[in-house]
Biotite code that builds the C-alpha atoms (Angstrom):
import biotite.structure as struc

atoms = struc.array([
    struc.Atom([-192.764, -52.980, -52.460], chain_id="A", res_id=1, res_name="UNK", atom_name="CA", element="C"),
    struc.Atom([-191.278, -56.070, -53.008], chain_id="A", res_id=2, res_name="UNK", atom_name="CA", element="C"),
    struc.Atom([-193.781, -58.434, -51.621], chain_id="A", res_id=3, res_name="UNK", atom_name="CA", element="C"),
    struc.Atom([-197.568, -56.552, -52.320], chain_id="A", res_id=4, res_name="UNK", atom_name="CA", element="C"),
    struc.Atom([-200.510, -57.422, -50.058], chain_id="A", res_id=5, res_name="UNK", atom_name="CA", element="C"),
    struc.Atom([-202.823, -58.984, -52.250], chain_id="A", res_id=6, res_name="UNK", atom_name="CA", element="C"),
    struc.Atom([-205.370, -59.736, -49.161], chain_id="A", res_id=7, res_name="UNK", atom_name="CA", element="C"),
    struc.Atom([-206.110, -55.597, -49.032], chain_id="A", res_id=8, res_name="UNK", atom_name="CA", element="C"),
    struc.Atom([-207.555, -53.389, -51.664], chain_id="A", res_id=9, res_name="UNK", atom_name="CA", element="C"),
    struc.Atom([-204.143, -51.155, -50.959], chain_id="A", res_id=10, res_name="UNK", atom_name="CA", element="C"),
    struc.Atom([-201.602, -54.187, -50.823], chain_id="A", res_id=11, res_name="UNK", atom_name="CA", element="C"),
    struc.Atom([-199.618, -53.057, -53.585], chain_id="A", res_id=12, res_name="UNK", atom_name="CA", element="C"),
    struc.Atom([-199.380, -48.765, -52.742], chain_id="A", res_id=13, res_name="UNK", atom_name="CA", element="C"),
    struc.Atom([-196.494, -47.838, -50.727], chain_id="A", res_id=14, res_name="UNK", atom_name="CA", element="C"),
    struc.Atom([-195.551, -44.422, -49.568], chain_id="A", res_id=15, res_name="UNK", atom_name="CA", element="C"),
    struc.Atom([-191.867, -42.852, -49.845], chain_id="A", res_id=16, res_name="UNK", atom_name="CA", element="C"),
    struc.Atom([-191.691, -39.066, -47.786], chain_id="A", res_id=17, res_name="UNK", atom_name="CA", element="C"),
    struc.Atom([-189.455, -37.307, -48.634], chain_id="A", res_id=18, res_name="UNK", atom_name="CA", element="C"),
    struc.Atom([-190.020, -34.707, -46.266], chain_id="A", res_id=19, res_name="UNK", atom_name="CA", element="C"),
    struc.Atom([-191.590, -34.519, -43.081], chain_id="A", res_id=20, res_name="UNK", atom_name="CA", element="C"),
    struc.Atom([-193.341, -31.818, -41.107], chain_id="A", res_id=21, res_name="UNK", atom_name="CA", element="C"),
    struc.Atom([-193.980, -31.393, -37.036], chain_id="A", res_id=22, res_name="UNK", atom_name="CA", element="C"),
    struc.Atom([-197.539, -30.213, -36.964], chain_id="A", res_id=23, res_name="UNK", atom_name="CA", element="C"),
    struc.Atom([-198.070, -30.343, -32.621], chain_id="A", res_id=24, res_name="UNK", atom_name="CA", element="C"),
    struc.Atom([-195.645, -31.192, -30.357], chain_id="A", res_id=25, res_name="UNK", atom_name="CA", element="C"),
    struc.Atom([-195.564, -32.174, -26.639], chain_id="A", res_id=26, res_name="UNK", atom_name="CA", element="C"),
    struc.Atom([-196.468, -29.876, -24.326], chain_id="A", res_id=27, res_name="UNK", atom_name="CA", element="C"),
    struc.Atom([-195.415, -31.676, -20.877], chain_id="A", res_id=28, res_name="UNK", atom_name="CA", element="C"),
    struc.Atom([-193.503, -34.675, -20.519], chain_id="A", res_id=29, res_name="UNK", atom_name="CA", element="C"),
    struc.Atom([-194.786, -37.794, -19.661], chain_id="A", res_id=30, res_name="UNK", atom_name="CA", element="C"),
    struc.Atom([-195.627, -39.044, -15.719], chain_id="A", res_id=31, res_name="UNK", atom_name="CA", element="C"),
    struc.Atom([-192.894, -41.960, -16.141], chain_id="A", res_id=32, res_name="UNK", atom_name="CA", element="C"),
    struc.Atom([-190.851, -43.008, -18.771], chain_id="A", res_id=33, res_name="UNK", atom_name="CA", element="C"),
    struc.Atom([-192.179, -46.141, -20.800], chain_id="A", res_id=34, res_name="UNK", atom_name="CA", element="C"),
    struc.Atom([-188.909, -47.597, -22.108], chain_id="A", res_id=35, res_name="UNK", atom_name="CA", element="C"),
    struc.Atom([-185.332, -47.864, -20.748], chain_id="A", res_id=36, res_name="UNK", atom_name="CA", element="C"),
    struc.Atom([-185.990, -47.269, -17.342], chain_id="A", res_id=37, res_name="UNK", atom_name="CA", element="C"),
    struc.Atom([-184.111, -49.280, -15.165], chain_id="A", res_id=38, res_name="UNK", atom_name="CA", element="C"),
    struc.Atom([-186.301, -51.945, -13.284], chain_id="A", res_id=39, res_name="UNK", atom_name="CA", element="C"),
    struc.Atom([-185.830, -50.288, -9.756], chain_id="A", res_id=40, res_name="UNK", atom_name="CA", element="C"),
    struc.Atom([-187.352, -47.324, -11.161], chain_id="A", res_id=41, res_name="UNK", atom_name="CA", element="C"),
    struc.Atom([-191.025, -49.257, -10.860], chain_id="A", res_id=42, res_name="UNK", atom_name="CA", element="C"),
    struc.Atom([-191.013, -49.629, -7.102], chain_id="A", res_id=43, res_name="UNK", atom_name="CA", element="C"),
    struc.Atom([-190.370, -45.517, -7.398], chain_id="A", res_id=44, res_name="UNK", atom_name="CA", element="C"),
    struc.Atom([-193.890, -45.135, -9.252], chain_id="A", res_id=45, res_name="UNK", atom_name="CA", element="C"),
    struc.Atom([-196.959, -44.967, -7.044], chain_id="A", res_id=46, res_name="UNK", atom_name="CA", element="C"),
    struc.Atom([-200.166, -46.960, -7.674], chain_id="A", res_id=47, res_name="UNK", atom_name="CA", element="C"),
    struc.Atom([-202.216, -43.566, -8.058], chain_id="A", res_id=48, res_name="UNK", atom_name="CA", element="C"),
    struc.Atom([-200.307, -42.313, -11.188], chain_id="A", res_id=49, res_name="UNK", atom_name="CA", element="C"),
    struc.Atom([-200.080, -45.937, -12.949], chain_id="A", res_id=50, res_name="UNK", atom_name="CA", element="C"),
    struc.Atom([-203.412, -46.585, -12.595], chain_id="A", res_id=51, res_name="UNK", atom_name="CA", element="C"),
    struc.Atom([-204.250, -42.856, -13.557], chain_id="A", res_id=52, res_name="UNK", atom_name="CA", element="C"),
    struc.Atom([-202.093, -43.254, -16.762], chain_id="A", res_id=53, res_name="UNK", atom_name="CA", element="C"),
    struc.Atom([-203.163, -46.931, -17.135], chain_id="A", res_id=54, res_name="UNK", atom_name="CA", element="C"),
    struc.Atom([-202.676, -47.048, -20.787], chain_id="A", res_id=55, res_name="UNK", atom_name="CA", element="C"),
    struc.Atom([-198.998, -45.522, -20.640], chain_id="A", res_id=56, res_name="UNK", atom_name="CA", element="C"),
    struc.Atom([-198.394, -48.175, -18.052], chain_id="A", res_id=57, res_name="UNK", atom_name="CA", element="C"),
    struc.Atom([-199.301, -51.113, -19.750], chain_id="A", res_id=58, res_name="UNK", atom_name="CA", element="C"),
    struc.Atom([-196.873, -50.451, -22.670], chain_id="A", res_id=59, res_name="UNK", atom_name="CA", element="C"),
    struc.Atom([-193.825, -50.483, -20.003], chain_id="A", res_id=60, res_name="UNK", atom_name="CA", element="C"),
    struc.Atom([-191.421, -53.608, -20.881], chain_id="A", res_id=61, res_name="UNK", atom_name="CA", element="C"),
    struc.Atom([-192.297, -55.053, -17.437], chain_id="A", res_id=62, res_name="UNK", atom_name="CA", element="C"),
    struc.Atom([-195.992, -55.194, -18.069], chain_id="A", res_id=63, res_name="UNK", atom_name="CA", element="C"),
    struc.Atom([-195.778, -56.376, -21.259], chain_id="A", res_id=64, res_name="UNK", atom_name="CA", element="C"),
    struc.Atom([-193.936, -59.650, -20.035], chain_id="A", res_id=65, res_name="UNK", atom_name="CA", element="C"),
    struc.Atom([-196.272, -59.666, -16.864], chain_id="A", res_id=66, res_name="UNK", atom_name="CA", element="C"),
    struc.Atom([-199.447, -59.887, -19.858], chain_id="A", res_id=67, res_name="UNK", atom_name="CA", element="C"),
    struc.Atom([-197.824, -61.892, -22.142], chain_id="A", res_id=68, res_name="UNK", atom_name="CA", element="C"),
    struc.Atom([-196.723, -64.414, -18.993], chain_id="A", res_id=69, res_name="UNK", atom_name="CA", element="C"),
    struc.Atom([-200.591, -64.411, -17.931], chain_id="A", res_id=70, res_name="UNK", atom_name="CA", element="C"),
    struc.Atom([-201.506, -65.083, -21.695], chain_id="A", res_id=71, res_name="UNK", atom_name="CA", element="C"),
    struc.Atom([-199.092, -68.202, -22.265], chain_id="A", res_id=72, res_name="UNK", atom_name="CA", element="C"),
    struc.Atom([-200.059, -69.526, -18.377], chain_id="A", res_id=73, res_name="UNK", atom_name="CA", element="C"),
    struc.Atom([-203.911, -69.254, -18.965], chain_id="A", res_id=74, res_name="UNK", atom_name="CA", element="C"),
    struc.Atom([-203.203, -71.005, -22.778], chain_id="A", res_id=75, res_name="UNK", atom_name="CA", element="C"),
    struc.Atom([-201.750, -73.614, -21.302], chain_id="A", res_id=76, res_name="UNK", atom_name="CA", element="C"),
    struc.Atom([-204.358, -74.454, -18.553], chain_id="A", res_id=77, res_name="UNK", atom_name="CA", element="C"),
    struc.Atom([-206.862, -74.176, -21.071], chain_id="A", res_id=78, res_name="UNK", atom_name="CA", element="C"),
    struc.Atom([-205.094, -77.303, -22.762], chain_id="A", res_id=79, res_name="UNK", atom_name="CA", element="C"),
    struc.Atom([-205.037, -79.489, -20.263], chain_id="A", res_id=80, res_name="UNK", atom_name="CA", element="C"),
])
């Protein structure tokens, strides 16, 4: 490491693998895809399986800006 930690007890340990092993893998796939979906695909998804799979949703691209939008717009009315 070229730069250690010194804030954490383990600042200065870094890990090299040189091999690495597939313990589990993925039985199904996933309802919808999270990343590089084309934006038209959204309209395509229903309500039911978003909000079923709410945490898979909320790392697509498009909610991400929609939170970090509602972050930055509630910041700034908070400095007014």
């Amino acid at each position: 490491r070229t730069a250690p930690n010194d804030k954490v007890p383990t600042g200065i340990v870094e890990v090299a693998a040189d091999k690495v092993t597939v313990l589990n893998t993925v039985a199904k796939s996933l309802p919808f895809s999270i990343s590089g979906a084309p934006e038209g695909d959204d309209d395509e998804l229903r309500e039911e399986v978003r909000l079923k799979h709410r945490v898979l949703d909320l790392r697509r691209p498009q909610m991400v800006r929609n939170l970090r939008l509602r972050a930055k717009t509630i910041r700034a009315l908070r400095e007014v």
